[in-house]
GUPAZA-358304 format. One record per atom (N, C-alpha, C): residue in one letter; x negated, y, z. Coordinates in steps of 0.05 Angstrom, whole numbers, padded with zeros to 5 digits, always signed. Example, Ala and Ser with C-alpha at 12.3 -4.5 7.8 and 13.67 -1.06 7.14 Angstrom:
<sites>
A-00264-00114+00156;A-00246-00090+00156;A-00264-00066+00156;S-00257-00045+00142;S-00273-00021+00143;S-00258+00001+00157;
</sites>
This chain:
<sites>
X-00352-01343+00146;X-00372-01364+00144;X-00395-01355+00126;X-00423-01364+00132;X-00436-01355+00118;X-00440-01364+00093;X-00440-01388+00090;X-00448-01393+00065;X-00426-01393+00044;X-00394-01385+00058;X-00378-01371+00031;X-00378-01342+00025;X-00393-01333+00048;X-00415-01300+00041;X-00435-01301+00017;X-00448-01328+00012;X-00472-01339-00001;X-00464-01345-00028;X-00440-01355-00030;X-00424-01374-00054;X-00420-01344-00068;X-00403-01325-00056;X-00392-01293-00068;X-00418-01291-00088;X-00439-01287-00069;X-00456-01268-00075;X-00474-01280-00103;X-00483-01304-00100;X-00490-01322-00114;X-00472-01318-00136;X-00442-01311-00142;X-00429-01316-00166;X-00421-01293-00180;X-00435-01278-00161;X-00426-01248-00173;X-00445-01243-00202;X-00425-01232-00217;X-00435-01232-00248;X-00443-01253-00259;X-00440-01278-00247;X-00454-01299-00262;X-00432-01322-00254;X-00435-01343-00268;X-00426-01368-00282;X-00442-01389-00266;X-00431-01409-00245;X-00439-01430-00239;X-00417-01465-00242;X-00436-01478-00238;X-00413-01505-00239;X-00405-01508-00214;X-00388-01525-00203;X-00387-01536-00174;X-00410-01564-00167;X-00420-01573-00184;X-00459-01586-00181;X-00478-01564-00170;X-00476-01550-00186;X-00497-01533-00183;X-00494-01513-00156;X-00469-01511-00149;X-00464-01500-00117;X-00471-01512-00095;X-00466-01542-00107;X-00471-01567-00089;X-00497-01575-00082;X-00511-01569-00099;X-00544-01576-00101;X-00558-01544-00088;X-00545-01528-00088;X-00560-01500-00074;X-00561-01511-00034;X-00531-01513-00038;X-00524-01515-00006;X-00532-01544+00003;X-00541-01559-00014;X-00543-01597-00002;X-00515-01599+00018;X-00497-01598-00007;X-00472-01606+00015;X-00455-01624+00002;X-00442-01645+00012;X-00425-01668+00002;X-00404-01653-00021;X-00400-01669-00034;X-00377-01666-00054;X-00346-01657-00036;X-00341-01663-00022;X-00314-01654-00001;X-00328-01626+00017;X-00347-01628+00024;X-00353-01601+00036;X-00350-01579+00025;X-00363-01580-00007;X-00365-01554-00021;X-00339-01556-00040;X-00321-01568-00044;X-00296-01569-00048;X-00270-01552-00028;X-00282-01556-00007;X-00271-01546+00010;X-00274-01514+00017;X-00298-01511+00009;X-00308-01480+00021;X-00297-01472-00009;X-00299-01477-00036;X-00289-01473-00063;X-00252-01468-00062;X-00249-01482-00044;X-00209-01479-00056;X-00205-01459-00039;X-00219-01455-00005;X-00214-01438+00006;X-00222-01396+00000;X-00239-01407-00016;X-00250-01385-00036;X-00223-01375-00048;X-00218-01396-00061;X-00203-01392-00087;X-00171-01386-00080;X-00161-01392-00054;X-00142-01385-00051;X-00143-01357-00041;X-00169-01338-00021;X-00175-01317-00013;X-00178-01304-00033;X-00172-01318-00070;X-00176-01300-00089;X-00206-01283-00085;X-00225-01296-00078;X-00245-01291-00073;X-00263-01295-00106;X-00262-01313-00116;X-00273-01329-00141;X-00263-01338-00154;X-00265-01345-00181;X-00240-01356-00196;X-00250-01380-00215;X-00238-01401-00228;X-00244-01415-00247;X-00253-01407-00275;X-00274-01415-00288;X-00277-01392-00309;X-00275-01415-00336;X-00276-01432-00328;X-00272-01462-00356;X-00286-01484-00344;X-00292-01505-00363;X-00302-01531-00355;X-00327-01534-00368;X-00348-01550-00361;X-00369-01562-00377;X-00374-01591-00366;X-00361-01606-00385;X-00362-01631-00383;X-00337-01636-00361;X-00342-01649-00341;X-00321-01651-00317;X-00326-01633-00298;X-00337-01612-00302;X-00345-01604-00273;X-00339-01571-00277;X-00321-01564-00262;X-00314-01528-00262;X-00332-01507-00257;X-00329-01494-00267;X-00348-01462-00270;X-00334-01441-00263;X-00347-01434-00239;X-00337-01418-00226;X-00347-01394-00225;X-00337-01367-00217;X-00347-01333-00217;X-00333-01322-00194;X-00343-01297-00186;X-00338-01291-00166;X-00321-01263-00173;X-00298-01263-00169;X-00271-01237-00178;X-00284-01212-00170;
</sites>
């Protein structure tokens, strides 16, 4: 899929929230949740801490 080609690339070396993924791609809160766990179980990206309620994610 491309835009979990986009999410990698986008997180490589760097630190994002799951807002701020959400607001790149204009995609619903369940969409980019979804392309996020499927990441995350491909061990593709990983959780890196919280800011406020919202996860910060990197790319492994």
């Amino acid at each position: 899929d491309e835009v979990k080609r986009l999410i990698i690339n986008i997180l490589n070396d760097t630190e994002m929230s799951t807002p701020e993924l959400r607001k790149c791609f204009k995609l619903t809160n369940s969409e980019i949740w979804k392309l996020i766990s499927d990441l995350e179980s491909a061990r593709k990206i990983k959780r890196t801490g919280k800011k406020g309620r919202a996860q910060l994610w990197t790319a492994v």
